[in-house]
C-alpha positions as CSV (number, residue, x, y, z in Angstrom):
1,X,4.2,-8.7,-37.9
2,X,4.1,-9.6,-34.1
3,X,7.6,-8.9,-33.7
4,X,7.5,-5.5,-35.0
5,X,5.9,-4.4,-32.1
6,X,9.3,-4.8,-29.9
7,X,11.7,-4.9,-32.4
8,X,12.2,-1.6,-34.9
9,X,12.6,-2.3,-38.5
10,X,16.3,-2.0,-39.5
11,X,16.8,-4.3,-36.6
12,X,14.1,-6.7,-37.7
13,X,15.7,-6.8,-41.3
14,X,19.3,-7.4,-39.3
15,X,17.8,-10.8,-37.5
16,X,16.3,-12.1,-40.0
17,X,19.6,-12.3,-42.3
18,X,19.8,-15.1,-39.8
19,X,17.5,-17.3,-41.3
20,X,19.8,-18.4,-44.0
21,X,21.9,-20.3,-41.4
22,X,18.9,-22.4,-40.3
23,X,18.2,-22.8,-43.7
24,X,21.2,-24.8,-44.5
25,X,21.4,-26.5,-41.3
26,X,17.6,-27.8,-42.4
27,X,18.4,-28.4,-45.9
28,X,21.1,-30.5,-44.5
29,X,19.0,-32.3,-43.1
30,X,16.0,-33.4,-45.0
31,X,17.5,-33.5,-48.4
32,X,21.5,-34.3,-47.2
33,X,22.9,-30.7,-49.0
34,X,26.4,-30.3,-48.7
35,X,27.9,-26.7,-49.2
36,X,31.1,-25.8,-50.4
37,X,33.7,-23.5,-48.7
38,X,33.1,-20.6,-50.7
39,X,29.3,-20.7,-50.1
40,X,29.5,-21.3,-46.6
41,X,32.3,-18.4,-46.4
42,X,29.5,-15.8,-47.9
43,X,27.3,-16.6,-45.7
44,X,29.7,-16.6,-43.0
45,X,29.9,-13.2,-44.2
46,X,26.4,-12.0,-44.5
47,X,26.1,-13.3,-40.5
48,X,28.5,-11.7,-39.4
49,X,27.7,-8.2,-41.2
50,X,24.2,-8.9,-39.4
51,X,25.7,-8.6,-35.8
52,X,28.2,-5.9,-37.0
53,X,25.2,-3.4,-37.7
54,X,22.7,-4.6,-35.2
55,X,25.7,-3.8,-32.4
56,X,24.5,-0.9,-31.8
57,X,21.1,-1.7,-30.8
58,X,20.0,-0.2,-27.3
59,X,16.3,-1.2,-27.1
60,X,16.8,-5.0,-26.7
61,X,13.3,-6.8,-26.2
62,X,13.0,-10.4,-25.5
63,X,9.7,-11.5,-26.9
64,X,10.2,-9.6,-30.0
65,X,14.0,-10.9,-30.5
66,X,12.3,-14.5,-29.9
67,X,9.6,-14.4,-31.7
68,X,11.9,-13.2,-34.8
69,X,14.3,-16.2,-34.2
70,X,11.1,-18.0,-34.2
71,X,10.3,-16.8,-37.9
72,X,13.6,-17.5,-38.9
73,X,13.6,-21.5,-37.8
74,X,9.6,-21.8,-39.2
75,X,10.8,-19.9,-42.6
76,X,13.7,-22.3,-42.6
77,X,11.4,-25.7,-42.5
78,X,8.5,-24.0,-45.1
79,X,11.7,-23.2,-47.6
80,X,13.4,-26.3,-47.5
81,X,10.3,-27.7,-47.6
82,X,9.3,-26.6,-50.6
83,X,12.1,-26.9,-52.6
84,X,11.7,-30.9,-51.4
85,X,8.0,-31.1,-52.5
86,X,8.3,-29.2,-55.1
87,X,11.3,-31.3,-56.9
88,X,9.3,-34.5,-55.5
89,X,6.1,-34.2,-56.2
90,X,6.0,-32.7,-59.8
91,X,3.6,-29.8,-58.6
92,X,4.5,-26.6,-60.1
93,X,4.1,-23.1,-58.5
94,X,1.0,-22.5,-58.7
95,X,0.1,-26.1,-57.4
96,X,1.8,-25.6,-54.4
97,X,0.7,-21.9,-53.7
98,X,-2.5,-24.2,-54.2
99,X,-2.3,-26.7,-51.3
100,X,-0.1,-24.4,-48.9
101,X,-3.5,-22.4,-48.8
102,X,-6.0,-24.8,-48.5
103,X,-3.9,-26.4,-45.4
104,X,-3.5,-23.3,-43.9
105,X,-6.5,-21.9,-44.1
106,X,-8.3,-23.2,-41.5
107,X,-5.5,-23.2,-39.2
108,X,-5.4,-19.0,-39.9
109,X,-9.2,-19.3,-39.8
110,X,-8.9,-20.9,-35.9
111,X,-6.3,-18.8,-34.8
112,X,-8.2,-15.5,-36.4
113,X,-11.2,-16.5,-34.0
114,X,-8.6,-17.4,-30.9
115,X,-7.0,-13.8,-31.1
116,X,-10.1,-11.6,-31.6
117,X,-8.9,-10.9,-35.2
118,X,-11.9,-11.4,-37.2
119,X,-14.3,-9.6,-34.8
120,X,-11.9,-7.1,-35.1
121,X,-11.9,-7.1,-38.6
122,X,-15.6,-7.1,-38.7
123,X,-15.8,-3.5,-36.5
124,X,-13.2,-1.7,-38.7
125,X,-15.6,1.2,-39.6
126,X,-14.1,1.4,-42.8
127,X,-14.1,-1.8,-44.0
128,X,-16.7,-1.2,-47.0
129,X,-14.4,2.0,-48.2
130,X,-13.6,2.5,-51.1
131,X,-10.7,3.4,-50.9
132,X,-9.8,0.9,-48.2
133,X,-11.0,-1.7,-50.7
134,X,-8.8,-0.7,-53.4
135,X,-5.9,-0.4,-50.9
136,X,-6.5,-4.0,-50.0
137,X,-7.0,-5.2,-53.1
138,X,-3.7,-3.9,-54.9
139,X,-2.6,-5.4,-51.1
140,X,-3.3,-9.3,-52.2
141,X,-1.9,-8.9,-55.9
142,X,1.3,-8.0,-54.4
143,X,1.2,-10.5,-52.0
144,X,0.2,-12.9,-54.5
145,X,3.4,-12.1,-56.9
146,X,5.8,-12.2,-54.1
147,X,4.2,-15.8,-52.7
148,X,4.3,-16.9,-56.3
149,X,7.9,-15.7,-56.7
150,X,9.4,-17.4,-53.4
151,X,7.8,-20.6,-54.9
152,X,9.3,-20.6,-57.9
153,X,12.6,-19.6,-57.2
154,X,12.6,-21.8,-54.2
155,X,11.6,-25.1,-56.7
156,X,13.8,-23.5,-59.4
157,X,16.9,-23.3,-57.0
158,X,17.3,-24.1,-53.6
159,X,15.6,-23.0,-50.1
160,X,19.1,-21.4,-49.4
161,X,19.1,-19.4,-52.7
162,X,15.9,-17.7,-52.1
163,X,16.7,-16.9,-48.6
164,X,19.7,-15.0,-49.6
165,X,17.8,-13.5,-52.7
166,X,15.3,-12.1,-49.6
167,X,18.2,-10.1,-48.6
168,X,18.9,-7.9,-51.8
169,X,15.2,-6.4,-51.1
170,X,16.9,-4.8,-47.0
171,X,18.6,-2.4,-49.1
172,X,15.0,-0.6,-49.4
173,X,13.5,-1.7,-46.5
174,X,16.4,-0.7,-44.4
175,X,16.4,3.0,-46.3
176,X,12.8,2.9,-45.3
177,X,13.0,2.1,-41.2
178,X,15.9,4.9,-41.0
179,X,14.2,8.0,-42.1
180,X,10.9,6.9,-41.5
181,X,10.5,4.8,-38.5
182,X,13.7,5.3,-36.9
183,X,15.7,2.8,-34.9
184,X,19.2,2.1,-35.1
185,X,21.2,5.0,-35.4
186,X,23.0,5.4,-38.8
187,X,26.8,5.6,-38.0
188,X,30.0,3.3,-39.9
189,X,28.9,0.6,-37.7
190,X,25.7,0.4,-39.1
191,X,26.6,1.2,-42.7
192,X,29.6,-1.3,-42.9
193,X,27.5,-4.3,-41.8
194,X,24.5,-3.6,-44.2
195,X,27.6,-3.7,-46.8
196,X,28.7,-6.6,-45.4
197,X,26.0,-8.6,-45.7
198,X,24.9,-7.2,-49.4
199,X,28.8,-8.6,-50.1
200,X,28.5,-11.7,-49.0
201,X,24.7,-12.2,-51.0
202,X,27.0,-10.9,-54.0
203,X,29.8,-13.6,-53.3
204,X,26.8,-16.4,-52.6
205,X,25.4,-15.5,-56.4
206,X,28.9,-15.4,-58.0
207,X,29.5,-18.6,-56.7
208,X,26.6,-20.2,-57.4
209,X,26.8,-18.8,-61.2
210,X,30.1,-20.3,-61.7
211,X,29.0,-23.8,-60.1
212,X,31.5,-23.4,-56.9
C-alpha cells in the first residue's frame, strides 16, 4: 500500500513477480529445497518477462521501487515460513491464520498509534455509515478468503508454488491499472512480457504436475 503512492499499478504488479526469486533463494535456505532445471528455467522466464514489460517505465521513484523490493524479501521469509511451520508443527490453516494474528496484532496496533493511523481512523466522518460499514465488511470476508487461501496452498505445496500462483491473478490487476489508473503505456513491449511471465507460471505448473 505504501509503495503505490510512487509506483503505478502495472508497474507494481511487474516488481513484485520478483518475489518468487527470493522465495527460492529462502526456501533454500531454511528447509535445503533444491529446484530442478526446468523449474528454475520458468522462472527464469517469468523474471525476465518482468523486466521486459517494466522497460518502458519513465516515472522511476526510489522509495517506492525500495519499499516494493522490500515486500518482496519480507513476503519471501512469511511464505517459506509457513510452509515450514505449517509441515512442522501439525497446525492447520486456520491454526496458523490463528497465531499470525494474535502476534501481529499488537505490533499493527503500535505502529497504527506511531503513524497517526488510528486517530485518523477515528475522524473519518463516515465511519458509522452504512454503507461504509457494509463496504468494509464484505472488505474483511475477502480478505479473510484470500489469507486463508495463501495458507493453505502454501502448507499444501510449497512457498514457491503459491508465489507463482499470485501471479495468474496480474492478468486482472494489470487490465485494471491500464484503463483505469494508467501507467505504463500499452505497446508490444509491454504486452509480450506480461505473456512472458504468464508462460513461464504455465511451464512452472506443468512441471510441477508431471513431478519434474
Amino acid at each position: 500500500m505504501e509503495s503505490v503512492r510512487g509506483v503505478n499499478v502495472p508497474m507494481y504488479t511487474t516488481l513484485r513477480r520478483t518475489t518468487v526469486v527470493f522465495t527460492m533463494i529462502v526456501e533454500s535456505i531454511l528447509a535445503g529445497q533444491k529446484y530442478s532445471r526446468p523449474i528454475i528455467g520458468s522462472v527464469v522466464i517469468i523474471v525476465f518477462g518482468a523486466f521486459v514489460a517494466g522497460a518502458r517505465d519513465l516515472s522511476f521513484d526510489f522509495y517506492g521501487y525500495a519499499i516494493v523490493f522490500l515486500s518482496n524479501i519480507t513476503t519471501a521469509i512469511y511464505l517459506a515460513t509457513i510452509a515450514r511451520i505449517g509441515k512442522s508443527s501439525g497446525l492447520n490453516s486456520f491454526g496458523l491464520m490463528w497465531c499470525n494474528g494474535i502476534v501481529c496484532g499488537p505490533f499493527l496496533l503500535v505502529w497504527s498509534l506511531i503513524r497517526g493511523d488510528l486517530a485518523l481512523t477515528m475522524d473519518f466522518p463516515y465511519l458509522f455509515s452504512p454503507g461504509f460499514l457494509v463496504v468494509m465488511l464484505m472488505s474483511c470476508i475477502l480478505a479473510f478468503f484470500l489469507n486463508y487461501s495463501i495458507f493453505l496452498n502454501t502448507t499444501l505445496n510449497s512457498a514457491v508454488t503459491q508465489t507463482i500462483c499470485g501471479n495468474l491473478k496480474d492478468l486482472f490487476t494489470i487490465s485494471l491499472g491500464w484503463f483505469i489508473f494508467g501507467g505504463l503505456p500499452f505497446d508490444l513491449l509491454n504486452v509480450l512480457g506480461q505473456l512472458l511471465g504468464f508462460v513461464g507460471s504455465g511451464l512452472y505448473a506443468y512441471y510441477k504436475l508431471m513431478g519434474k
